[in-house]
VEXSE-371569 format. One record per residue (C-alpha): x, y, z. Coordinates in steps of 0.25 Angstrom, whole numbers, padded with zeros to 4 digits, always signed. Example, Ala and Ser with C-alpha at 12.3 -4.5 7.8 and 13.67 -1.06 7.14 Angstrom:
<atoms>
+0049-0018+0031 +0055-0004+0029 
</atoms>
This chain:
<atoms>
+0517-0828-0402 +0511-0838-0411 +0519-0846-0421 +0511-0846-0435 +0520-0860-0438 +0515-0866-0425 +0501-0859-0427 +0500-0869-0441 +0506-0880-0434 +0495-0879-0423 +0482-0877-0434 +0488-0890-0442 +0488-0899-0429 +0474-0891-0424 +0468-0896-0437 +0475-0909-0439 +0473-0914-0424 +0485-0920-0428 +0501-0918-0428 +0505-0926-0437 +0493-0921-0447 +0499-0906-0443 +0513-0910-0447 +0509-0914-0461 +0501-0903-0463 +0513-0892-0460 +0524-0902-0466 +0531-0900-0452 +0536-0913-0443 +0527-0916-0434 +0535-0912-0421 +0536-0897-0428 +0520-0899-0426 +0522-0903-0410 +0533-0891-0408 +0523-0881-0416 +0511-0884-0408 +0519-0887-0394 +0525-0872-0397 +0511-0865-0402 +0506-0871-0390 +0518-0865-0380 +0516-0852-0387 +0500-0852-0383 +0503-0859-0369 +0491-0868-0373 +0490-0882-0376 +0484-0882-0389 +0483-0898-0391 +0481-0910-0383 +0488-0922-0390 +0492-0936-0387 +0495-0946-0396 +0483-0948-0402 +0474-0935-0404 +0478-0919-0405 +0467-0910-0399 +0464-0896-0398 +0466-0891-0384 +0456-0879-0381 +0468-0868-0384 +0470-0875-0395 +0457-0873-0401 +0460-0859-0399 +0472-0858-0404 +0465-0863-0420 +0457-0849-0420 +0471-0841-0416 +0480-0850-0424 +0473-0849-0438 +0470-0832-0435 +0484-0831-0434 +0489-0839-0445 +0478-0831-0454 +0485-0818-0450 +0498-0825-0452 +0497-0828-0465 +0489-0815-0468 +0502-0807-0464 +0511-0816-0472 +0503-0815-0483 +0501-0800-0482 +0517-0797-0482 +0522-0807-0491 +0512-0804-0502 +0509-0818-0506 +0495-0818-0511 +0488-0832-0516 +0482-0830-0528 +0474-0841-0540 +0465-0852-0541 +0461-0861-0530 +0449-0874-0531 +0448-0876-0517 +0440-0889-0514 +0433-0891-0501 +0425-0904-0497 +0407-0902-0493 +0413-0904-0478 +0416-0888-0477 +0404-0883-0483 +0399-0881-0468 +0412-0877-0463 +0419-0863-0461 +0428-0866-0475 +0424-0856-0481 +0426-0845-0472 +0442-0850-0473 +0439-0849-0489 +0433-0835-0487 +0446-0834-0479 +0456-0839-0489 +0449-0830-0500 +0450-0818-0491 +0466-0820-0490 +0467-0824-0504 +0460-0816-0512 +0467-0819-0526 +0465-0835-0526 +0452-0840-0534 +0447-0850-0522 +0436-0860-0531 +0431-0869-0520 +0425-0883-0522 +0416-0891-0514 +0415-0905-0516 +0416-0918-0507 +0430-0922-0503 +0430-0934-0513 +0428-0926-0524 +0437-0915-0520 +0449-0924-0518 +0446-0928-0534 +0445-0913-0540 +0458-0911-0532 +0464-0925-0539 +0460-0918-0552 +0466-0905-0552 +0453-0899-0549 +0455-0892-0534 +0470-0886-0529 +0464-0888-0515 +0453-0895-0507 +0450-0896-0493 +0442-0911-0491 +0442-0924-0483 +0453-0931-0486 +0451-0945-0493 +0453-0957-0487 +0466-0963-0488 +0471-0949-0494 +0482-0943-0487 +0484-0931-0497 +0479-0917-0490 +0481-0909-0478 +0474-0912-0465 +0464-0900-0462 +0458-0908-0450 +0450-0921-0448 +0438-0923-0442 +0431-0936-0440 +0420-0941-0449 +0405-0942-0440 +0390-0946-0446 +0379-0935-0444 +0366-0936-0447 +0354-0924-0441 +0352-0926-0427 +0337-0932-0426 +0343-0944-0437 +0344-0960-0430 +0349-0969-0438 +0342-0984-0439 +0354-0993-0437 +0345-1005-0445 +0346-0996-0458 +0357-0992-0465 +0364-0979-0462 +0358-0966-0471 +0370-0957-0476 +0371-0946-0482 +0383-0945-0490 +0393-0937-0498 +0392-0943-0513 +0406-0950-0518 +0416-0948-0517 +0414-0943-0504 +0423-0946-0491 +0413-0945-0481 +0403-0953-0490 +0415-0963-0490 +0417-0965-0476 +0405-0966-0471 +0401-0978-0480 +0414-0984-0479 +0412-0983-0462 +0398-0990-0463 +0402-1000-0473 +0413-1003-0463 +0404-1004-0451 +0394-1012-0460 +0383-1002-0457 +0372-1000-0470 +0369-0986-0475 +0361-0980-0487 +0364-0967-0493 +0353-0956-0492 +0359-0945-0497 +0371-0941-0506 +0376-0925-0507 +0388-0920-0511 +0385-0908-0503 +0386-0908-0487 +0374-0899-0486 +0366-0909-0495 +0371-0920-0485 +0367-0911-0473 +0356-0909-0477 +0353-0923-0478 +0357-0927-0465 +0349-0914-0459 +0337-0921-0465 +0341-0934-0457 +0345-0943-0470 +0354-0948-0463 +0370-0946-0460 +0383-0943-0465 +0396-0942-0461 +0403-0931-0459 +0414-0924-0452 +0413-0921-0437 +0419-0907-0438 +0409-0903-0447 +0395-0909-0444 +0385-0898-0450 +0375-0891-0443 +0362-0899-0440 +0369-0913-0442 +0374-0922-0429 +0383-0933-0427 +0377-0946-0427 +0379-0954-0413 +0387-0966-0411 +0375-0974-0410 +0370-0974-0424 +0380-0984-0425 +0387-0976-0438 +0402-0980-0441 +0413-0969-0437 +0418-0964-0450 +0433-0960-0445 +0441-0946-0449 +0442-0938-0461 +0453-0928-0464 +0449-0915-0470 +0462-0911-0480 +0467-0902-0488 +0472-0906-0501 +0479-0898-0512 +0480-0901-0527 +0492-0902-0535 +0488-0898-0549 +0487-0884-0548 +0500-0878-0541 +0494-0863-0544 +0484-0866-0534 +0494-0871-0523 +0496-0857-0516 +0481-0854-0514 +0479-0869-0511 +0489-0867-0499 +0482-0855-0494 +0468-0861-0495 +0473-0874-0487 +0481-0866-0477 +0468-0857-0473 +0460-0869-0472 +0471-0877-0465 +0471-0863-0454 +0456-0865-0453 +0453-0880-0454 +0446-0880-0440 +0437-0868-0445 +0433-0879-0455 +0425-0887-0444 +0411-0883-0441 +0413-0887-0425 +0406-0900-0421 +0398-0891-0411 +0389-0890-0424 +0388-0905-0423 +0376-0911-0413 +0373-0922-0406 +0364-0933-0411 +0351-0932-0400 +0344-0942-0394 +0330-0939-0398 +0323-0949-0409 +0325-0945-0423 +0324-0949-0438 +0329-0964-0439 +0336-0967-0453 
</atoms>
């Protein structure tokens, strides 16, 4: 009933929010995109997106339609991989960014490992600066990371936009500089925060540096200060800070998938690894549910 073409088509544009993004993703033109969906979506008699020409939305079938769509594909591939006796086999340095060390990545690892029993998976985390350099070097075949500012290499997973957080009880003295808590270089998000409150002219002091995301949680559980972080993924026990703090909107970041080029042995597995997160990408969010809303009652000012 359901065309596995279409069903690709349709998780590339659900990830992407984006057309045009989807097209360059699949190497198809971009009407070939609008047919796909227009027929995936005649096929379920549901409106899966609602688009005009500005924004791509989810409607709430189409929300549905990611479980059934990335289920199918799984067995798809499963069948096609079962018959035609083609099994990935060698070494693969798979290099993720601290984002996803509180997401569901390595249930689609455990996944991967799972279908493909014969590749030696050696995982990497790092920050997406320092990633983006081992890959430079001939060091990673494959990472999944934010992609760099002014980069247009990699593979759009999906993008999210970039929020400040802080603990819930934290108030922020606008006559003293901003404390953050910061990825150390070269970090993206370290990056952009500085360069949006250098633009906005607001002061800030540095209060705590960790390379690891649970250090810098655990800075901003204690009430530090903030940091900036993706909306998708705001851990447990942090919140966003409210518009009234006054703190600088820090714009989008695209989280990509980026392959190396020095090791062609490892392109096969490369491709399978990308292609499981690339049917999963959404499992990669921890829902915004987990995300709470900055009260009103009086708190530690900072």
């Amino acid at each position: 009933m359901y065309d596995p073409a279409q069903l690709r088509t349709f998780l590339a544009v659900a990830q992407t929010l984006s057309f045009t993004q989807a097209a360059r993703r699949l190497g198809l033109r971009q009407s070939t995109v609008s047919q796909h969906v227009r027929r995936l979506e005649d096929a379920t008699g549901r409106l899966l997106f609602t688009r005009d020409t500005h924004s791509v939305e989810l409607t709430e079938d189409g929300e549905a339609m990611l479980g059934f769509a990335r289920r199918i594909l799984e067995v798809h591939e499963q069948a096609a991989a079962f018959f035609t006796g083609t099994r990935v086999r060698g070494r693969l340095r798979f290099g993720a960014s601290e984002d996803f060390v509180l997401t569901r990545l390595p249930e689609i690892l455990e996944g991967f490992r799972y279908e493909h029993p014969e590749v030696d998976l050696e995982l990497t985390v790092e920050l997406s600066g320092t990633l983006h350099e081992q890959l430079a070097a001939g060091k990673l075949d494959l990472v999944l990371a934010k992609r760099r500012p002014q980069d247009p290499r990699g593979e759009p997973v999906w993008r999210d936009r970039l929020v400040w957080v802080g603990t819930e009880r934290l108030r922020l003295d606008p006559d003293r500089p901003v404390p953050l808590i910061v990825y150390p270089p070269p970090g993206i998000t370290r990056a952009l925060a500085l360069r949006a409150l250098q633009r906005q002219g607001r002061p800030w002091r540095i209060v705590c540096t960790s390379g690891s995301l649970n250090g810098l949680v655990a800075a901003a559980r204690a009430g530090l200060g903030v940091m900036a972080h993706s909306r998708g993924m705001i851990p447990p026990g942090l919140v966003r800070v409210p518009e009234r703090a006054g703190l600088p909107e820090l714009g989008q970041v695209d989280f990509v998938l980026v392959h190396g080029r020095h090791r062609p042995s490892a392109q096969p597995a490369a491709d399978a690894l990308a292609a499981a997160i690339l049917a999963g990408g959404e499992r990669l969010h921890r829902g915004q549910a987990t995300a709470g809303r900055w009260p009103e009652t009086t708190g530690r000012t900072v």
